[in-house]
N, C-alpha and C positions, 0 to 999 in steps of 0.2 A: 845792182838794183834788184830788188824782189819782184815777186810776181800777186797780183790778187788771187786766193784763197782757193779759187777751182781751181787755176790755170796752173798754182803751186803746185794741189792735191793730185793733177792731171800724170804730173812729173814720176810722184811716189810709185812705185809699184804696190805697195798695200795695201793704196786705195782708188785702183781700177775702177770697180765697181762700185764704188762711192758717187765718184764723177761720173758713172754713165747714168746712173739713179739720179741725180744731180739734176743732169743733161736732161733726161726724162719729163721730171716733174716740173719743167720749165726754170729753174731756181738757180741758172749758172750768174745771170745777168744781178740776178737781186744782190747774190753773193757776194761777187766780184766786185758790185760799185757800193757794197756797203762800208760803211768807216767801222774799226773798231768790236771786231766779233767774237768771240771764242767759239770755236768747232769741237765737240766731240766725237772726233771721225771714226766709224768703226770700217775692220779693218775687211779685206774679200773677206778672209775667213769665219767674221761675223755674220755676213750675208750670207754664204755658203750655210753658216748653221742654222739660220733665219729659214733661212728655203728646205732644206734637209728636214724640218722638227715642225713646221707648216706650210707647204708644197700650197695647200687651195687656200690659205691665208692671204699670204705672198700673190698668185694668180688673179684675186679678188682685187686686193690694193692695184698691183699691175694695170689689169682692166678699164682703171681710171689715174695714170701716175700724177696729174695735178689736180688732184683730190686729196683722199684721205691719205695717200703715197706721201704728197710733199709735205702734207702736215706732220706725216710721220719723222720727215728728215728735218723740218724745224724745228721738232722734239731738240734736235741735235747742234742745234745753234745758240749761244745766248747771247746778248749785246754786250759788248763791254770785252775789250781783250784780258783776260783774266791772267795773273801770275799763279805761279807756283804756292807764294806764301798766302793767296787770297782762295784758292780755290778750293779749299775747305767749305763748303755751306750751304744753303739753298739759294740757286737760281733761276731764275724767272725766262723761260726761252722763247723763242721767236713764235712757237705754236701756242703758247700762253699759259701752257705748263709749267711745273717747276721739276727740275732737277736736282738730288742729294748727292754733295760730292763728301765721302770722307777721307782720312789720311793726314798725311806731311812727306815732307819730304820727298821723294820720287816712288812710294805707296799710295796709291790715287783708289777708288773702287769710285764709282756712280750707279746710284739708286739700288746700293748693297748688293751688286754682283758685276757689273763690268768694270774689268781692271782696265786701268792708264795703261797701255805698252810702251807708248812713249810717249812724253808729251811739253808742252812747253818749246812748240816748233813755230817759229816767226814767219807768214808771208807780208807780202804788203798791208792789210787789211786786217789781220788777224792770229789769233793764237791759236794752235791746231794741239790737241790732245787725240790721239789715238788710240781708239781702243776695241777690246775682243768682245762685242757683243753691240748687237743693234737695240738700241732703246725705246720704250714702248712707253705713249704717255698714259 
């Protein structure tokens, strides 16, 4: 049996600090009872670079994590559990942005600089792509 989408993510060690960010911006519950999501998970080392290259960006968002934080990580959600052969294109996410995936294959980039590291990863709820870079709507 699978587990829903945080509880999954909780498991990974690459996305530690995904799920404390998660945890944070109050967004574990929404996650976890939603049907049918794709996640663009990025990975600590994303965050890591996020914090390193704007220190009082990062501290700002923090400040308020179920603010413009969590809107930031819905940046990173889209409905609909998305394959491999469909994830080509513009989608529409949970913050009500859109996201550009290009590629095929197991070649993935979103919004022309974060690569897929891995992706096409099944929890209960959802399709998990993970990747090297936090997304900015």
């Amino acid at each position: 049996m699978t587990q829903p989408v945080v509880t999954a993510a909780a498991e990974n060690p690459l996305l530690t600090e995904l799920v404390t960010d998660v945890e944070l911006a109050g967004l574990t519950d929404t996650l976890n009872t939603a049907e049918n999501l794709t996640v663009f998970a990025p990975s600590n080392a994303a965050f890591d670079a996020l914090a390193a290259a704007d220190p009082e960006g990062v501290e700002a968002m923090m400040a308020d994590p179920t603010g413009d934080f969590a809107d930031l990580l819905a940046y990173h959600v889209v409905d609909g559990q998305i394959t491999p052969a469909d994830l080509a294109g513009e989608h529409e996410t949970l913050q009500g942005g859109t996201l550009t995936v290009e590629g095929s294959g197991e070649e993935f980039t979103v919004n022309g600089t974060a690569m897929v590291v891995c992706g096409d990863v099944h929890t209960d709820n959802a399709t998990v792509y993970i990747i090297d870079e936090v997304l900015h709507p």
